[in-house]
C-alpha positions in Angstrom: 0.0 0.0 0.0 1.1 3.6 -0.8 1.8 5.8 2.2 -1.2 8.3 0.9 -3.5 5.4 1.6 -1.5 4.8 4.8 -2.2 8.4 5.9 -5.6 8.2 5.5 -6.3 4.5 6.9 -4.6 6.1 10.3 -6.4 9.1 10.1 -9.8 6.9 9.7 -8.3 5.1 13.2 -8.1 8.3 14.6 -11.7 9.0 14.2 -10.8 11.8 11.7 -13.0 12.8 9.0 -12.3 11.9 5.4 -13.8 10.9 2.0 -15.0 7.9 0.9 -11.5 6.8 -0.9 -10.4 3.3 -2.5 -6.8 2.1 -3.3 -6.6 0.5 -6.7 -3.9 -1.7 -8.4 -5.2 -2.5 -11.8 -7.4 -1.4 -15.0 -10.2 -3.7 -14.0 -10.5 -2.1 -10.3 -10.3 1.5 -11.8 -13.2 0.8 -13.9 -15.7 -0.9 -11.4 -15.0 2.1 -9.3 -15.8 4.5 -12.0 -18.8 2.5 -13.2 -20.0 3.5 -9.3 -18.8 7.0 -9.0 -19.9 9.9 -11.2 -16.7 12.2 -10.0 -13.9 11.5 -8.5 -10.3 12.6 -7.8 -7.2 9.8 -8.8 -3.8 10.6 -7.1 -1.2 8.4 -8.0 0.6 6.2 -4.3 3.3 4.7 -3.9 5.6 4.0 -0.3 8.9 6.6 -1.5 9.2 9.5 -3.4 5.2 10.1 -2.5 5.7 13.8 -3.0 4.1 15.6 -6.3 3.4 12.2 -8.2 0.5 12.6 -11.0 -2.7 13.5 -9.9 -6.3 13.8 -12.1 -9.8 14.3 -12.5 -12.8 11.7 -13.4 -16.2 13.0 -14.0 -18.3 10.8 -16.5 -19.7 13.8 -18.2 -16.6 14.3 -19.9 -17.1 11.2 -22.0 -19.4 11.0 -25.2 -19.1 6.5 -24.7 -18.1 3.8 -22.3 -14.8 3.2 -24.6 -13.5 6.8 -24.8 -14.0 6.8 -20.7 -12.2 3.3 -20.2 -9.6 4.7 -22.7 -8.4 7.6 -20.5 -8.8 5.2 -17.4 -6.5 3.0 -19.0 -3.8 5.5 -20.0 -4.1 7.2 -16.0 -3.7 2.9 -15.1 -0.5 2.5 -17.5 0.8 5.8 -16.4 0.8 5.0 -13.0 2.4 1.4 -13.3 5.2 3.0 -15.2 6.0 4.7 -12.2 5.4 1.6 -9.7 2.5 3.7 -8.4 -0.7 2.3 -7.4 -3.9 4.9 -7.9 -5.4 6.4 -4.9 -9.8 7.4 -5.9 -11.6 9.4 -3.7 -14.6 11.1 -4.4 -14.2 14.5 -2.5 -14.4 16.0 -6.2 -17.7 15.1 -6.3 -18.4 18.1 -3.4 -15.6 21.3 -4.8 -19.1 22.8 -5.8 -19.9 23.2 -2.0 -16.8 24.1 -0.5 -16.1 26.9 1.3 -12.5 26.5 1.3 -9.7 24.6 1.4 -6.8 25.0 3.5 -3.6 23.7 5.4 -2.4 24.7 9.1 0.3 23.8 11.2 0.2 24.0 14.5 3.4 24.7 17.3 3.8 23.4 20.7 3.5 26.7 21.9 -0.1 27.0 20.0 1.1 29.2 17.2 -0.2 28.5 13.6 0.2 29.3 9.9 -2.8 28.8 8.3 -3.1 29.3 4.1 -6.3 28.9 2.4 -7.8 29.6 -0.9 -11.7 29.8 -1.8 -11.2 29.1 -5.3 -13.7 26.1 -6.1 -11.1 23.6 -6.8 -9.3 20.5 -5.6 -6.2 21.2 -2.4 -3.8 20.1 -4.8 -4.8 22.6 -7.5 -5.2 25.5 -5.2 -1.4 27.1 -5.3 -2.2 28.0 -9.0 -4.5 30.7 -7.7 -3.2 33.6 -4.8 -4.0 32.2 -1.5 -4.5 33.6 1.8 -2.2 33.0 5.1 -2.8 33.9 8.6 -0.7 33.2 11.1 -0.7 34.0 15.1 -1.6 32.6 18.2 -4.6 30.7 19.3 -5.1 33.1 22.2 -4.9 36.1 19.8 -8.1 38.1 18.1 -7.9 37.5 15.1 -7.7 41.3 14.5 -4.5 40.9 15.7 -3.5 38.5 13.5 -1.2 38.6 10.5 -2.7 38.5 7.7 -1.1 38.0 3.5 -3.1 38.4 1.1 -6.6 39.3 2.8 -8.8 40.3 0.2 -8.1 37.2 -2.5 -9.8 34.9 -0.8 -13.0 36.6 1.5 -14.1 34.3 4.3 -16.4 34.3 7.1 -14.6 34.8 10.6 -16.9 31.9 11.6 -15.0 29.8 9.4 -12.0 30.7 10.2 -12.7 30.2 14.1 -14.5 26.5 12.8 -11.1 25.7 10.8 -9.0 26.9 13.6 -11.3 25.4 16.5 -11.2 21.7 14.1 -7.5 21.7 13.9 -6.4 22.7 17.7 -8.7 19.9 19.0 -7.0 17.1 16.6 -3.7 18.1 18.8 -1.2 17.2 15.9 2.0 19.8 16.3 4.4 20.5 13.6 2.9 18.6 11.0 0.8 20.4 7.8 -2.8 19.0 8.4 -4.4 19.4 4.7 -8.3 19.5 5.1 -11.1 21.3 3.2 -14.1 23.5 4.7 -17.9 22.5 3.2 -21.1 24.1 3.8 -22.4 21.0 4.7 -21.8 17.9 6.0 -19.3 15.6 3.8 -17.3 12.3 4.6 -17.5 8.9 5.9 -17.8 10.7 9.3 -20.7 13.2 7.9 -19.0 16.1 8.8 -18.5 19.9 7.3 -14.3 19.4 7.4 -13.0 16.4 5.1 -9.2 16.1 5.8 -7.1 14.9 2.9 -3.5 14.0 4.3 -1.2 15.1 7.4 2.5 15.2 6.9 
């Protein structure tokens, strides 16, 4: 098993709230899974060098037949055997068009974070090709007093923020980027309105 579906087998353990997700080997196993999901999200696994491998899109609107869809299925499944990868589905795509935001904080022992979001109605991965936000301070802090980069390119409720920031002190995890998204509504295997995608 890759160490992406390792991450998010031990956050499942941990009672952490992620997407309904399936770790696939083969062309046969990509395509039952497509044949039961309209949208989904394929990001190439492996157990080394797990960093910025491939990553793509499935929605079956994209596809005028069954043989043009198991065509680009096919290439995604020979792509990521060239590179000893298994493919990692989950269908958190399937929600982009309710997020609020996504967004990835660290945490210190001495409760300071950096948090960067970006409201841009798109996948985690895909949100550093657009200007995102970053906030950083204490937990005790207003958040007037916060510092703030980059305010007005991505406008958010201070409800949300206080729910992002409220989620990610209670999971206690310091030093460690904890990569989530915000919905406005409940999402998940747990059924809740933050979906977390990987901590590293």
């Amino acid at each position: 098993m890759g160490m992406k579906y390792k991450n998010l087998k031990e956050l499942c353990d941990r009672k952490i709230n992620v997407h309904s997700f399936a770790s696939i080997n083969n062309f046969e196993e990509l395509k039952n899974y497509a044949s039961k999901n309209e949208k989904f999200s394929m990001r190439f696994d492996r157990d080394y060098d797990y960093h910025q491998l491939p990553f793509y899109k499935f929605n079956c609107n994209d596809y005028k037949t069954v043989e043009e869809r198991d065509l680009y299925l096919a290439q995604v499944m020979e792509e990521a055997k060239s590179l000893n990868c298994s493919v990692l589905c989950a269908n958190g795509y399937l929600y982009d068009c309710v997020q609020i935001c996504n967004f990835v904080i660290k945490i210190d022992d001495k409760y300071n974070f950096l948090l960067e979001f970006s409201t841009k109605e798109v996948s985690l991965r895909e949100m550093y090709e657009y200007p995102t936000t970053i906030i950083s301070g204490n937990i005790k802090d207003n958040l007037k007093e916060m510092a703030w980069i980059r305010k007005n390119d991505n406008i958010i409720d201070n409800n949300n923020i206080e729910k992002i920031l409220n989620w990610a002190f209670k999971l206690n995890i310091i030093n460690k980027n904890i990569e989530a998204t915000l919905y406005k509504k409940k999402v998940g295997i747990l059924k809740e309105d933050i979906a977390c995608w990987q901590i590293d």
